[in-house]
N, C-alpha and C positions, 0 to 999 in steps of 0.2 A: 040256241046253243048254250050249253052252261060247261064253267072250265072249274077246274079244282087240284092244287096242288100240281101248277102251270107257271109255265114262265112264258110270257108273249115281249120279244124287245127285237130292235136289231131287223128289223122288215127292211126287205131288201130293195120294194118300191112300192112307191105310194103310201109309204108309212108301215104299221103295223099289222093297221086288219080295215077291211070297207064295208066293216055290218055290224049291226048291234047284237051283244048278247049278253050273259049274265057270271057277272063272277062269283063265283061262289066261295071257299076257302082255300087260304094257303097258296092265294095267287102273286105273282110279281110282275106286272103291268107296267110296261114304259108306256106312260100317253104322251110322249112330247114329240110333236110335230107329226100325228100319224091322224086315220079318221077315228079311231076306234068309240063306238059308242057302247060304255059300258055301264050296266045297272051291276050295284053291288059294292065290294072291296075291289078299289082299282086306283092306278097313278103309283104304285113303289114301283123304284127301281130297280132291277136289280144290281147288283154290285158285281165287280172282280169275275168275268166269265169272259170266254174268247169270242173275238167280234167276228168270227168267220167261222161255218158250217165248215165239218174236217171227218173226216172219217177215225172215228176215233173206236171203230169195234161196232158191229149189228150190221141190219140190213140197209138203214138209213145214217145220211151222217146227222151230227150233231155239234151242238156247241157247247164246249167243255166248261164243267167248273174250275176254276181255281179254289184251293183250299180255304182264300178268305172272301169268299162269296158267301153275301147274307142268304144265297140259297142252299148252303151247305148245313148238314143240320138243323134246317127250319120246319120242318113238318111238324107235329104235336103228336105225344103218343097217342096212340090210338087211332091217329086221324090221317093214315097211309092210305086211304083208301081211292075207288076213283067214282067218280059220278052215279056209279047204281054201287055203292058203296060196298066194292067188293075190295078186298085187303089189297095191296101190291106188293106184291113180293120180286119183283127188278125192274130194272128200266128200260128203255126202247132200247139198249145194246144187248139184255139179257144178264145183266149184272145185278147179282143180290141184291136186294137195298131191305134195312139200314144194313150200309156197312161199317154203322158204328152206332150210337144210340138211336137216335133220330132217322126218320130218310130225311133225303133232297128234295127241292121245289124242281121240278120238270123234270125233261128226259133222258140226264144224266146225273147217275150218282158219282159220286166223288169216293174213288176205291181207297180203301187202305193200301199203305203203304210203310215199311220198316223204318226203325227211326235212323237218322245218322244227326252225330254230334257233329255243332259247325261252330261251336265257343273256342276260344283256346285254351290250351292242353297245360297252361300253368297259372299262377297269381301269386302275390305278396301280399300276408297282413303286417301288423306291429303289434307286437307284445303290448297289451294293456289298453289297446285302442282296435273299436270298433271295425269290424273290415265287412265287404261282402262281395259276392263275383259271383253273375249268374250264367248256368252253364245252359247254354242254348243247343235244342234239337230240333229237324224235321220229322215228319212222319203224320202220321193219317190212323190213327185217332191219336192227340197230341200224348205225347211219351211222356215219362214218371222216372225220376229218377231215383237209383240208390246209390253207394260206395261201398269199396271192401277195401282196408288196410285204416291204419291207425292217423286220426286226427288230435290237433293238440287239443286240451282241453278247453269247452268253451267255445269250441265252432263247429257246427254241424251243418249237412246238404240234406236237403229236405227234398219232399218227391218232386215238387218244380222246380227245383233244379237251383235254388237259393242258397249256394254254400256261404253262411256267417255266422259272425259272433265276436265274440274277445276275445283273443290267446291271452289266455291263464301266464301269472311271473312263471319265466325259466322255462318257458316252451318254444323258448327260441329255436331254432332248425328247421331242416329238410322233412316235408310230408306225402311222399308219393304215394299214392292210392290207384287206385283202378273206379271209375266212373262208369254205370251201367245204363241206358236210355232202355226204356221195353213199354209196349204201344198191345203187346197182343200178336201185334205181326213179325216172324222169324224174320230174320235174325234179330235179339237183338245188337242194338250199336255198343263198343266198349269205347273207353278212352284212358292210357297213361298220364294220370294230373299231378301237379308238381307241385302243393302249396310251402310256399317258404314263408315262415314267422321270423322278421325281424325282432332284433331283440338289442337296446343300448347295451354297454359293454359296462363290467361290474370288475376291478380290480381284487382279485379274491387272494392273492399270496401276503407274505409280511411285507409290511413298511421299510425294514432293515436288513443289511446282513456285512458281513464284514469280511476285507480282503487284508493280507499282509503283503509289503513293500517287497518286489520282488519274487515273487511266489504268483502263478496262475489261479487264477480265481473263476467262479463262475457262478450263476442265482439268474434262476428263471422266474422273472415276473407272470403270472398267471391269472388268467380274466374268462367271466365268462360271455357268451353276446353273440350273436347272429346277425350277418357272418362273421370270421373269428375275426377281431380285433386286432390292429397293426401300434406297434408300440414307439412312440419317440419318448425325449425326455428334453426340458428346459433346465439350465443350472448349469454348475460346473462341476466333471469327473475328475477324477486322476489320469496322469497322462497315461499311456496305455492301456486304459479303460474302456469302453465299448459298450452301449446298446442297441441293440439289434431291431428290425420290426418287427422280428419274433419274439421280441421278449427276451434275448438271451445279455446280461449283463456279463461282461468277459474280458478277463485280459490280466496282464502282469503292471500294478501298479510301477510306476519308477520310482528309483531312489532320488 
């Protein structure tokens, strides 16, 4: 017997297999603790697939891939084929295969599926400093991301999903966007994302102003900085005097 683009693991007694035969390509061979006498490519494991036959779709059941199964995506182009080297175009359930570049090793392909964002929906940079947040998706063939709305300058999302950079001086604020994950397969995923640039606080009004004895006064100290800056003062006012954390200096000096 000769096998190709095979998965043998998981023998439910007596090991795996109780006869010699011949492995050809593209196989994934559990030898441990089984009789299997194999001539050829044999002894990989395989990885990440379910330990229990399931009905998972077809006439037979089978045992499913997981998406980080090194038999996902591991066939070679061209080399789909089976023992009298005819193409395969699906697997023992009757499902397409590839259903993404590659086919799968053995008798279930690993179907596509839409993507959904599972990162979260916001992050903080700093002005002038380095930042990055990566936005994490499911889906089957892995998703690519875009955005739509305005980023500060200096930080961009790239299609895996790598939003960084430096915010450029004076791009302190609020940056909501909308976040797009798309695989191929409908729908795709969106996301409301929320990047806030920090930004230290920059006193931007005059140094001075001046109130008469008696008479209501007022001068707003003005800064700019992400989020908006809260204002005290050290020193001593005039009695009726007043600074605000808004900024607002106020009041009717005494005589």
């Amino acid at each position: 017997m000769n096998v190709k683009n095979t998965i043998i693991t998981n023998g439910t007694t007596g090991g795996n297999c109780d006869f010699a035969f011949a492995s050809s390509v593209n196989n994934l061979i559990d030898n441990n603790n089984d009789r299997c006498d194999v001539s050829g490519v044999s002894g990989i494991t395989v990885t990440n697939i379910s330990t229990a036959l399931a009905n998972n779709g077809g006439p037979t059941q089978t045992l499913a891939l997981l998406q980080t199964s090194n038999a996902v995506e591991a066939v070679p182009a061209g080399t789909c084929k089976d023992v009298s080297n005819a193409t395969i175009t699906t697997d023992q359930r009757g499902i397409s295969r590839p259903q993404a570049t590659l086919c799968d090793i053995g008798a279930y392909e690993f179907a596509q599926f839409a993507p959904t964002i599972t990162s979260a929906n916001n992050a903080t940079f700093t002005v002038g400093n380095a930042g990055s947040f990566t936005v994490t998706a499911t889906g089957f063939p892995a998703p690519t991301f875009t955005e739509t709305g305005a980023l500060p300058s200096g930080v961009t999302l790239s299609t895996a999903g790598l939003l960084s950079g430096t915010p450029a001086a004076g791009t302190g604020g609020s940056y909501p966007i909308t976040i797009t994950a798309s695989n191929g397969v409908a729908p795709n995923a969106t996301q409301s994302f929320t990047l806030k640039v920090n930004q230290a606080p920059n006193i931007t009004s005059a140094n001075t102003t001046s109130f008469g004895v008696g008479t209501a006064g007022s001068f707003t100290v003005t800064a700019t900085g992400f989020p908006a800056p809260a204002f005290t003062e050290t020193g001593a006012l005039p009695s009726g005097v007043t600074l605000s954390v808004a900024g607002v200096l106020s009041g009717t000096p005494a005589a």
